[in-house]
C-alpha positions in Angstrom: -216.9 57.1 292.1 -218.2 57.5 288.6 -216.9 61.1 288.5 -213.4 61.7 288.9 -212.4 58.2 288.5 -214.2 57.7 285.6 -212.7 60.8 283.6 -209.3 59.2 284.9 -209.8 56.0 283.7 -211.2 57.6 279.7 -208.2 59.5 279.7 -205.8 56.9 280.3 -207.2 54.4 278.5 -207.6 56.7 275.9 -204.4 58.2 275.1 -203.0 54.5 275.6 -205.0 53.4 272.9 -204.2 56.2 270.6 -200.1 55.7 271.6 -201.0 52.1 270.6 -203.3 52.3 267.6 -200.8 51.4 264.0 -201.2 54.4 261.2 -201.3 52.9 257.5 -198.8 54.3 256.2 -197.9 54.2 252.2 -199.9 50.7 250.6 -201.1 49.9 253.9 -204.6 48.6 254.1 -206.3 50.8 256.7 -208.8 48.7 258.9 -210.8 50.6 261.3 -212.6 47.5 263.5 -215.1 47.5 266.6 -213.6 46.3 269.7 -215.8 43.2 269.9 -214.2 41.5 266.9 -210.5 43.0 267.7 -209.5 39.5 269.1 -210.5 37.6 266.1 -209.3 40.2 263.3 -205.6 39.9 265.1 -205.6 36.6 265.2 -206.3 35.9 261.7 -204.8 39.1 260.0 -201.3 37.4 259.4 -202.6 34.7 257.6 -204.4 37.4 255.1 -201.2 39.6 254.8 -198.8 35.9 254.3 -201.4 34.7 251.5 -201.7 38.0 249.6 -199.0 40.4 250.1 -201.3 42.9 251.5 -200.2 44.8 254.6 -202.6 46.2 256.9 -202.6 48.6 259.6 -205.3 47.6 262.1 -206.8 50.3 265.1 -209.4 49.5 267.2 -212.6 51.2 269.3 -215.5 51.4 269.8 -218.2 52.0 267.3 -218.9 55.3 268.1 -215.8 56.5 268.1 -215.1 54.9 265.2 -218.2 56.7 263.3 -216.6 60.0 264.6 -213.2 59.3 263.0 -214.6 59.0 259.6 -216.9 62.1 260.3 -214.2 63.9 260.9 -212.0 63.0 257.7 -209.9 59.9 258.5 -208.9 57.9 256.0 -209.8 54.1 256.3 -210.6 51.0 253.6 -212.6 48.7 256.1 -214.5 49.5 259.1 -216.1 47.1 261.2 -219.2 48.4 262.8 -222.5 47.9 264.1 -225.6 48.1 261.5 -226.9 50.9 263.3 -223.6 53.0 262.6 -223.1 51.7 258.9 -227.0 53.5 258.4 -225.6 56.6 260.2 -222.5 56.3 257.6 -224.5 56.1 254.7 -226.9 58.7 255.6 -223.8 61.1 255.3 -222.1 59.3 252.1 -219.4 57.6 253.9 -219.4 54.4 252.9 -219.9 52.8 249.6 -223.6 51.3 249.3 -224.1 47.9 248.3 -220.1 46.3 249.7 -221.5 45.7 253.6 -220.8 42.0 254.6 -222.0 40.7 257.7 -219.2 38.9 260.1 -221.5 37.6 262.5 -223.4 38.5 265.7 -222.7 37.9 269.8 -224.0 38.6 272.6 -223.7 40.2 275.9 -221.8 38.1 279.2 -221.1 39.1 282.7 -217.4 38.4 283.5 -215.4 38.7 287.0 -211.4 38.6 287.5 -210.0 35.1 286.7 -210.4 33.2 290.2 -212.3 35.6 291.8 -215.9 34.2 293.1 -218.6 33.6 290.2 -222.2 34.9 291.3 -225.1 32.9 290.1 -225.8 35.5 286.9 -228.6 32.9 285.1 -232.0 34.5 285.6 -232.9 38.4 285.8 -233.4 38.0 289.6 -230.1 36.3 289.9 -227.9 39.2 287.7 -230.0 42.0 289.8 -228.4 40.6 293.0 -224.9 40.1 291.5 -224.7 44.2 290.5 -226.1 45.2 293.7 -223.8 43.0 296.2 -220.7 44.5 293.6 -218.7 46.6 294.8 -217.2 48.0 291.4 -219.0 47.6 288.1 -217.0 47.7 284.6 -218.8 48.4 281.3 -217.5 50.5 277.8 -218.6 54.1 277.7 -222.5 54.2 276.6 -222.1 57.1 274.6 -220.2 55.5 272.1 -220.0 51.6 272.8 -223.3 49.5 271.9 -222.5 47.3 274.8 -222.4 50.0 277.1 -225.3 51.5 276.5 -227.2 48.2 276.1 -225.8 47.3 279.9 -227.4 50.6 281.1 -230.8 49.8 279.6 -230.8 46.1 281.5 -230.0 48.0 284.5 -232.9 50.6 284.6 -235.2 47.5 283.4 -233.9 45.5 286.5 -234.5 48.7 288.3 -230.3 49.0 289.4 -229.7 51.7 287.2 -228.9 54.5 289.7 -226.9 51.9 291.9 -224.6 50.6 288.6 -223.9 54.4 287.4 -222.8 55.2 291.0 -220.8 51.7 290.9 -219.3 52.3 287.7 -215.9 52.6 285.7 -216.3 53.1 282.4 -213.9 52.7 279.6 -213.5 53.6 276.2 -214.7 49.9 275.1 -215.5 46.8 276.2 -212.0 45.0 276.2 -210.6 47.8 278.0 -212.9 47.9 280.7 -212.3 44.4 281.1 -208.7 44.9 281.5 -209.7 47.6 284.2 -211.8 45.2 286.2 -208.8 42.5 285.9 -207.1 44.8 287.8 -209.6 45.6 290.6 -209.4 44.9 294.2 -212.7 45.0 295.0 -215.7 43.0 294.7 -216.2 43.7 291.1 -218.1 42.6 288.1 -217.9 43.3 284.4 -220.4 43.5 281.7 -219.6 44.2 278.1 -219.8 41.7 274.8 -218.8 37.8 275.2 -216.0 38.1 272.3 -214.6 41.2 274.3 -214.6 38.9 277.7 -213.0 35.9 276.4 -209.9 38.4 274.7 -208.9 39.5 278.0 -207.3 36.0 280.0 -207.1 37.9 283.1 -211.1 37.7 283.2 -213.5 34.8 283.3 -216.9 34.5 281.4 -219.4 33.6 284.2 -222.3 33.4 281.5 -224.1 35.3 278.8 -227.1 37.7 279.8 -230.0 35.6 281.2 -232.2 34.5 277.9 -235.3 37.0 278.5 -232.2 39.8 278.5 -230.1 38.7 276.0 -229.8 40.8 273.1 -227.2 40.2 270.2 -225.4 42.4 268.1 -224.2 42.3 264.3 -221.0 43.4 263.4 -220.2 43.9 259.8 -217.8 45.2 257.2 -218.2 47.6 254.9 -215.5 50.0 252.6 -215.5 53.8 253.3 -216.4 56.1 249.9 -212.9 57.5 250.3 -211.2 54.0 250.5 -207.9 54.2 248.0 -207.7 50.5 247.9 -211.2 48.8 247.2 -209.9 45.5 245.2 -207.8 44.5 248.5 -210.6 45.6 250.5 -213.3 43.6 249.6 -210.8 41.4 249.3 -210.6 41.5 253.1 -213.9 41.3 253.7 -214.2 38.3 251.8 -211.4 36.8 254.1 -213.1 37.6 256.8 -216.4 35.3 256.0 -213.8 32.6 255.1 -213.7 29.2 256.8 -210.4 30.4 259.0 -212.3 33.8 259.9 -215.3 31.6 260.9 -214.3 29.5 263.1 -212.3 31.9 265.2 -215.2 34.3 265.1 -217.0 31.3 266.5 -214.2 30.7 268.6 -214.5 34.2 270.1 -218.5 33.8 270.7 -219.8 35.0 267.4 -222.9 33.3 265.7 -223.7 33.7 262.0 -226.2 36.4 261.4 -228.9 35.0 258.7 -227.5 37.6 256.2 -224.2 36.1 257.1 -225.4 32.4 256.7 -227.5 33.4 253.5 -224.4 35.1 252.3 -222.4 31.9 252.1 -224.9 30.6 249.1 -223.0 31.9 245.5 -224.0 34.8 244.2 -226.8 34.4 241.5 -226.8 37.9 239.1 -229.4 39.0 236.6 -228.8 39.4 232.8 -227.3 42.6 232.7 -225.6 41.8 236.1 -228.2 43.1 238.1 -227.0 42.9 242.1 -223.3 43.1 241.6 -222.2 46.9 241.5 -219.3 48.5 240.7 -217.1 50.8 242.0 -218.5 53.9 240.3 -221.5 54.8 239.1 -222.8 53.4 235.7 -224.6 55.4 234.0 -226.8 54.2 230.2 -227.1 55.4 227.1 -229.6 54.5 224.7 -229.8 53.2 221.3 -231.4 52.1 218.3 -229.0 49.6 216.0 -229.9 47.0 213.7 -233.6 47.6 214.4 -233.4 47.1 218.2 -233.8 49.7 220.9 -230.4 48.6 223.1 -228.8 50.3 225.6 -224.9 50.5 226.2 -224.2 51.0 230.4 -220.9 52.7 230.8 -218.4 54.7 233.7 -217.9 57.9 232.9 -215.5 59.2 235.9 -214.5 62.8 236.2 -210.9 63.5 237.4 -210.4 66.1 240.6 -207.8 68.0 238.2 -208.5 67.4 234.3 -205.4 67.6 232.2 -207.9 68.2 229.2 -207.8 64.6 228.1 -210.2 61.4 227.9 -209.8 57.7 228.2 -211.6 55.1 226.9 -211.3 51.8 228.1 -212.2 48.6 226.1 -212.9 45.7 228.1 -212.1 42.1 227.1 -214.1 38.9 226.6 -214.9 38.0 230.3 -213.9 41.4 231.8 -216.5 44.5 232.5 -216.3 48.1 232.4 -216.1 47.7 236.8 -212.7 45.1 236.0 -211.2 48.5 235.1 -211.7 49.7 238.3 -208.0 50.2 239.5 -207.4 51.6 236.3 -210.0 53.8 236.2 -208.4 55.5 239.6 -205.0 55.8 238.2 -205.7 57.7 234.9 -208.7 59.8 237.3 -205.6 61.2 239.5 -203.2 61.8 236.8 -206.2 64.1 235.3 -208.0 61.8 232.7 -211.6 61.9 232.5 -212.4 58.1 232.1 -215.2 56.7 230.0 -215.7 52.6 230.2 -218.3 51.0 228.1 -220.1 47.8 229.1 -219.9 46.7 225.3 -223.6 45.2 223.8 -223.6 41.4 224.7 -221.6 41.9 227.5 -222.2 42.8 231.5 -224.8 45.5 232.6 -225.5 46.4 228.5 -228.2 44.9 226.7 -227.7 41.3 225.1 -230.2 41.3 222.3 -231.3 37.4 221.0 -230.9 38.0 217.0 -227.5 40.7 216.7 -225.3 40.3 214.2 -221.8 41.0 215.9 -219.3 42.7 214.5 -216.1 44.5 215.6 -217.1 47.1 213.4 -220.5 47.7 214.8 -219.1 47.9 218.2 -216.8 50.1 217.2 -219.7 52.1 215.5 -221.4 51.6 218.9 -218.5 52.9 221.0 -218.4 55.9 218.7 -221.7 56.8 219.1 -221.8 56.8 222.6 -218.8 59.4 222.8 -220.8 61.5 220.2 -223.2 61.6 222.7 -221.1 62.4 225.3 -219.0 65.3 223.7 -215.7 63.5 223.3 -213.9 64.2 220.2 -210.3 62.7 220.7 -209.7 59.8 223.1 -207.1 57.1 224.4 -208.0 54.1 223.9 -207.0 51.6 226.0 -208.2 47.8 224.9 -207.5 45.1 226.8 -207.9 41.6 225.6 -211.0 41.1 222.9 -210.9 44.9 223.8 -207.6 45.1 222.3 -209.1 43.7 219.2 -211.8 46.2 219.3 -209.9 48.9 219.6 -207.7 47.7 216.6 -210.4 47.9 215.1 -211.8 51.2 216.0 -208.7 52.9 215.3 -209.0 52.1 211.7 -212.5 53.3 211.5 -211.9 56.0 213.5 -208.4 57.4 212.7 -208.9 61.0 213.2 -210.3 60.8 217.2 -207.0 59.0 218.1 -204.2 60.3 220.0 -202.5 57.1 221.5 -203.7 53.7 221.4 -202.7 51.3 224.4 -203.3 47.0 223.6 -202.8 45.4 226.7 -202.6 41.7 225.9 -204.5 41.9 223.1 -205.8 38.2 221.6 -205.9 38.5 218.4 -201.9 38.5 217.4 -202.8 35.2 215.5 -205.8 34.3 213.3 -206.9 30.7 215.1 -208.3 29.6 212.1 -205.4 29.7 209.7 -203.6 27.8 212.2 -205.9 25.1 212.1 -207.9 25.7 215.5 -211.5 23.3 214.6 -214.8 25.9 213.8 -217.4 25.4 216.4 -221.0 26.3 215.3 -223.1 28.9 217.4 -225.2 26.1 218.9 -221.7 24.2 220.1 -220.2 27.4 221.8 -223.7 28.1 223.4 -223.9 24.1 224.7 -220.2 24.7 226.3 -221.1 28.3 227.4 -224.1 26.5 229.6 -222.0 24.4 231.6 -219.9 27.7 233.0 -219.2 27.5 236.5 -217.2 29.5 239.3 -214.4 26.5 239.3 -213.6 25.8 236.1 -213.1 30.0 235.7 -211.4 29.7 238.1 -209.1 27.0 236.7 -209.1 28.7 233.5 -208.1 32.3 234.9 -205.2 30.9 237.1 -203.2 29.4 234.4 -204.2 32.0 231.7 -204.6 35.4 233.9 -202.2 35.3 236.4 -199.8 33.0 236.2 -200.4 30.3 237.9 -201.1 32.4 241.2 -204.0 33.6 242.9 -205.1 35.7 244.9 -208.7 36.6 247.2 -209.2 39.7 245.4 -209.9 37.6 242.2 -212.6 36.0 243.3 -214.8 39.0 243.0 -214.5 38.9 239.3 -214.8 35.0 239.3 -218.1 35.6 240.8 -219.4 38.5 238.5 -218.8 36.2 235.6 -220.6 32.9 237.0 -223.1 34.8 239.4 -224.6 35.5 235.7 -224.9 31.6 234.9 -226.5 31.0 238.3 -229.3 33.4 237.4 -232.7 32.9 235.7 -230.9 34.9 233.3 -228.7 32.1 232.6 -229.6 31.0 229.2 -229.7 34.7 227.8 -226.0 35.2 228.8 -225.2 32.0 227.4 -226.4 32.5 223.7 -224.6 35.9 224.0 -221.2 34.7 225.0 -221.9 32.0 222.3 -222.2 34.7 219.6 -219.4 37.0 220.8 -217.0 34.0 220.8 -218.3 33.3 216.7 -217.3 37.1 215.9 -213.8 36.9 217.9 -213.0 33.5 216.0 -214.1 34.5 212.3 -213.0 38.2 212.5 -209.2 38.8 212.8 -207.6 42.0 212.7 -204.6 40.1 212.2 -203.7 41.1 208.6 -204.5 45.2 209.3 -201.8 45.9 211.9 -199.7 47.7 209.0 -202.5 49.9 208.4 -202.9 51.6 212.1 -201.4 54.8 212.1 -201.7 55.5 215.6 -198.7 55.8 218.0 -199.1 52.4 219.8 -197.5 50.8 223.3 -198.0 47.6 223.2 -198.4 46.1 227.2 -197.8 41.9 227.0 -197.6 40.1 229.9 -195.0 37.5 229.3 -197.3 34.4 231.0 -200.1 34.6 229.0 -201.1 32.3 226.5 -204.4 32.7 225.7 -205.7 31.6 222.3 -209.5 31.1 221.5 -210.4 27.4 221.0 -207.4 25.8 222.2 -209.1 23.5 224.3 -210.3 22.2 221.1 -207.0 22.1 218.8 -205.1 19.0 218.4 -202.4 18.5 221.3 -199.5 19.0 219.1 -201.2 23.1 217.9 -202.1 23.5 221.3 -198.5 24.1 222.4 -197.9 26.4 219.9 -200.6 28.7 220.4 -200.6 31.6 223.0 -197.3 32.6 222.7 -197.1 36.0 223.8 -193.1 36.8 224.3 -192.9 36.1 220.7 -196.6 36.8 219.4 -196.2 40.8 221.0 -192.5 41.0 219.6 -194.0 40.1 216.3 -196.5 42.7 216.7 -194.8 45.6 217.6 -192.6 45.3 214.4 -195.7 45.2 212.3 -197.3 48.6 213.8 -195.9 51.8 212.1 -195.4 53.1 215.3 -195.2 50.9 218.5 -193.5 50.8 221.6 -193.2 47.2 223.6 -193.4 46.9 227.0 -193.0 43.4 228.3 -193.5 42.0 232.1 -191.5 38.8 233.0 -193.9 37.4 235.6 -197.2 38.8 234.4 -200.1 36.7 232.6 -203.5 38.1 230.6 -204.5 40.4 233.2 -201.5 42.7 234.1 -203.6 45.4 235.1 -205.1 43.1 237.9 -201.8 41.1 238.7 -200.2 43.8 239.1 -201.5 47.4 238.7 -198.6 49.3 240.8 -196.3 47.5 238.1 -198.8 48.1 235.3 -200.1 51.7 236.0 -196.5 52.8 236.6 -195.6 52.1 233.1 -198.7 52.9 231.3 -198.5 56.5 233.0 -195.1 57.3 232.2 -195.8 56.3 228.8 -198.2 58.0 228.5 -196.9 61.9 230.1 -194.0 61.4 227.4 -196.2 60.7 224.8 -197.4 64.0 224.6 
């Protein structure tokens, strides 16, 4: 029985599920899932793809399998496995430490065909009778499904494991062996993962594994190293530990793991944002400035085929070097080696008490760090208070610069001369305190992206307030209070005349940041911000500029956007040579 029949059965049920499985084809999010959750991850995978605009092509197995795929060089951006797999993954570099989520855990049932008679399966004894009287036994292939091989071990500890070998038809996984048994004659019985039972309506769950056999299993999500799209990724992951995901996981006979549960308390970061990684490695660099041994942490990211060229990107007020991190891909593959400072004050970098801030010194900070690294002639790329910057370090700097990029720069008015009220240090630090995940929230959906949003923000939501739910809270604070004094009281306003550089300008039309607005009088608030006319102005005043304006875009094009965004920053940037 369990010879020919079973190498029958693998085959077709294998090549079915291959014909079956979707390919993610072009900006297709590739999900490669377990079995056990397939149910749940189709049911709720619309509603992801309706609210974002993300696609994604989802193929099923078991975990085994699964592993093997990615061994062998398949592509994916999510896979759903077992912990024991993801440690196997990692051993061999396949999956990017540090993003694993946990999605839950269930158990194993014991299921028959729908109206078919339901043995007593509720004690060890009681189970042991029920696979010896079956005729037919139906489980997922041990070899590569956990169920499976879990089922075999209950078996030899019941002392039934000869009989429910010689019994058995196995499938590729547990949903398709229960499929199998709904279509058996015989007196048969099936015995694979609850979730996997209840997905198949042609079976019924007669009841879990009797409570001294019982043993659970976590699935979780993690992204692959070779994952081409790790923003909507983790963005689907974060989906999946949403209240819709839960409740159909539960639905399905998932339980929350205590990672999963702990997981559902915000993140609280360190200082220099220890416990949120990004995407590449950061690397540090050490320095003595102002009579203080600091350290600047920064990205440096080789490409596969160097045109000969560097990038530096300048990151804005409540952005990081790891905000860059779409960015960072697109200028990698069209040959740029990519360096990304973590300015002083800010993210993973040190935020010394007693600084005296100054465009200028980070400027002379930036520059010293490419010293170190060898790089003689860069472009610079600022976005934000990083367009400022790198205003700024293009005047100092002339001679390194090849092209200069502003996307969104603040700065294109000078607050103060408009009338915007001065706050003291000690006022910005007391409003600083009271930062929470909400009101960025608030904040970034009218001023970043237009009045959308989007899952995928929330990661950099999080790395901004995870560092104001930490004991480092008051450190961060005081930091962002004195960074907030040097953007205020040190325009480059008056200086655009003076920067020689060749210069594309990148405004999203939407934006209309301006520092200390919340404070101005109503009837200056409504003319501040104005970026249609405030990057026209602009581009007039640089010797050399070129404008390139997006209708629908706010603060954050590069985020909104980055297929828009990198398309036009790259051909820009191939005819600027």
């Amino acid at each position: 029985m369990e010879g020919l029949s079973r190498r029958l059965l693998l085959l077709f049920l294998a090549f079915s599920a291959l014909a079956a499985a979707p390919r993610a084809l072009g900006d297709d999010l590739a999900v490669l899932a377990a079995g056990a959750t397939e149910s749940t991850v189709r049911d709720v995978v619309g509603t992801f793809e309706k609210e974002t605009g993300q696609k994604v092509a989802l193929s099923f197995g078991a975990v085994g399998r699964l592993r093997d795929r990615l061994q062998a060089g398949e592509r994916a951006d999510v896979v759903i496995v077992t912990p024991v797999i993801i440690e196997q993954l990692e051993a061999r570099s396949l999956v990017r430490s540090g993003s694993r989520v946990d999605l839950g855990q269930v158990g194993g049932g014991i299921a028959v065909r729908a109206g078919a008679p339901r043995p007593p399966v509720g004690t060890a004894d009681e189970l042991k009778r029920a696979l010896l009287v079956a005729e037919e036994v139906y489980y997922a292939d041990p070899l590569t499904a956990t169920a499976g091989a879990y089922l075999l071990k209950i078996a030899d500890r019941l002392g039934v494991g000869d009989e429910v070998k010689r019994k058995g038809h196995v499938a590729p996984g547990g949903r398709a062996a229960m499929k199998a048994l709904a279509q058996s004659k015989a007196t048969a019985i099936g015995l694979t993962q609850v979730s996997e039972i209840l997905s198949v309506p042609e079976v019924a769950l007669i009841g879990p594994y009797p409570a001294d056999l019982q043993s659970s299993t976590t699935y979780a999500g993690i992204l692959p190293a070779g994952t081409t799209h790790p923003e909507a990724a983790a963005a689907f992951l974060r989906f999946l530990t949403g209240p819709l995901a839960r409740t159909r996981f539960a639905k399905a006979g998932f339980e929350p793991t205590v990672a999963a549960t702990k997981a559902e308390d915000p993140p609280a970061y360190g200082p220099e944002l220890e416990g949120f990684d990004y995407a590449f490695p950061v690397q540090r660099f050490d320095l003595s400035s102002q009579r203080e041994t600091l350290h600047m942490s920064y990205l440096d990211v080789a490409p596969e085929k160097p045109n000969g060229r560097t990038a530096v990107l300048l990151h804005g007020k409540n952005f990081c070097a790891g905000t860059w991190e779409s960015t960072i891909r697109a200028l990698a593959q069209a040959g740029y080696r990519v360096v990304a400072p973590d300015q002083i004050g800010f993210c993973k970098s040190s935020k010394p008490e007693r600084y005296q801030y100054s465009f200028q010194q980070l400027a002379a900070n930036t520059r010293a760090l490419l010293d170190h690294l060898g790089v003689q002639h860069i472009t610079l790329l600022g976005h934000s208070t990083g367009g400022m910057l790198a205003m700024r370090y293009a005047l100092l700097y002339p001679q390194q610069m090849e092209r200069l990029v502003l996307v969104n720069p603040i700065g294109l008015e000078d607050w103060k001369a408009l009338g915007v009220p001065w706050r003291s240090v000690d006022e910005w630090y007391a409003r600083e305190l009271k930062t929470t995940a909400e009101g960025i929230r608030q904040y970034e959906q009218g001023t970043y992206y237009a009045g959308q949003w989007r899952p995928e923000y929330d990661r950099w939501v999080e790395m901004l307030a995870g560092m104001y739910r930490g004991a480092g809270k008051e450190t961060v604070a005081w930091s962002s209070a004195l960074l907030y004094d040097m953007i205020f009281s040190q325009p480059v306003f008056y200086e655009f005349e003076r920067i020689e550089t060749p210069t594309l300008l990148i405004i999203g039309q939407k934006d209309n940041t301006a520092i200390g607005k919340d404070a101005a009088p109503a009837e200056l608030k409504q003319k501040l911000g104005q970026y249609p006319r405030l990057g026209r102005e602009a581009a007039r005043r640089f010797p050399h500029a070129r404008l390139v304006e997006f209708a629908e875009l706010g603060h954050a094009p590069q985020i909104q956007d980055p297929g828009q965004f990198h398309k036009a920053l790259l051909e820009d940037l191939r005819t600027a040579r």
